[in-house]
N, C-alpha and C positions, 0 to 999 in steps of 0.2 A: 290341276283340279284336285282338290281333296275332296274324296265323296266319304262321308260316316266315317270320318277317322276317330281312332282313339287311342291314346299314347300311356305307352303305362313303362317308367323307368323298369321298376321292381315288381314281381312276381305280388308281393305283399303288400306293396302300396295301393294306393286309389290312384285311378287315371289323375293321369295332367290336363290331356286334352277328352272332351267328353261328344261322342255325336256331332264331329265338326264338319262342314260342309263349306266347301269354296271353290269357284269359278272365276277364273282371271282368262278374260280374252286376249284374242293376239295382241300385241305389240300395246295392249294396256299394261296401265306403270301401276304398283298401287306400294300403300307404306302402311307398315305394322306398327303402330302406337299404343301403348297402353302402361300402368300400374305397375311396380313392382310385383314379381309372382303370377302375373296377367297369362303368362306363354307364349310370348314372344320369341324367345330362346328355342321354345321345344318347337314351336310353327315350323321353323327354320331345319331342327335337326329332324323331323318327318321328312321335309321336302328333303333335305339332303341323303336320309335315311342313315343318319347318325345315330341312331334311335329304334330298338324294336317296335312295330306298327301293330295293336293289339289286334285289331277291330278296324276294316274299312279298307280305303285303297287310297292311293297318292298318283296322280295319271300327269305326265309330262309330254308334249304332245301327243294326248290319245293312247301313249305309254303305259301298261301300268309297270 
C-alpha cells in the first residue's frame, strides 16, 4: 500500500511522484502501464525503496 507518497530523486528537483495513494489487496495481480516519463520506473523503486521516500509511507504487509 502506498499512502501519500512522494518521490523526489534530488534535493533540487520537483517530486516525481506527487500525493500517490494505492491499495492492492491480497493475492490481487494488478500491471503498471503508462507514457514515457509517466513513473513507472520510480512506482517500482519506492516499493523496492531504491529511492529516498520524501513524503508518505510505502506498507508491505501492514509493514511499513
Amino acid at each position: 500500500m502506498f499512502k501519500e507518497l512522494q518521490l523526489q530523486y534530488n534535493p533540487d528537483d520537483k517530486p516525481v511522484l506527487h500525493d500517490m495513494s494505492l491499495t492492492v489487496k491480497k493475492a490481487e495481480k494488478i500491471g503498471i502501464c503508462g507514457r514515457t516519463g509517466a513513473g513507472k520506473s520510480s512506482i517500482i523503486n519506492a516499493l523496492l525503496r531504491m529511492a529516498p521516500i520524501t513524503h508518505g509511507d510505502v506498507f508491505i504487509n501492514d509493514l511499513p
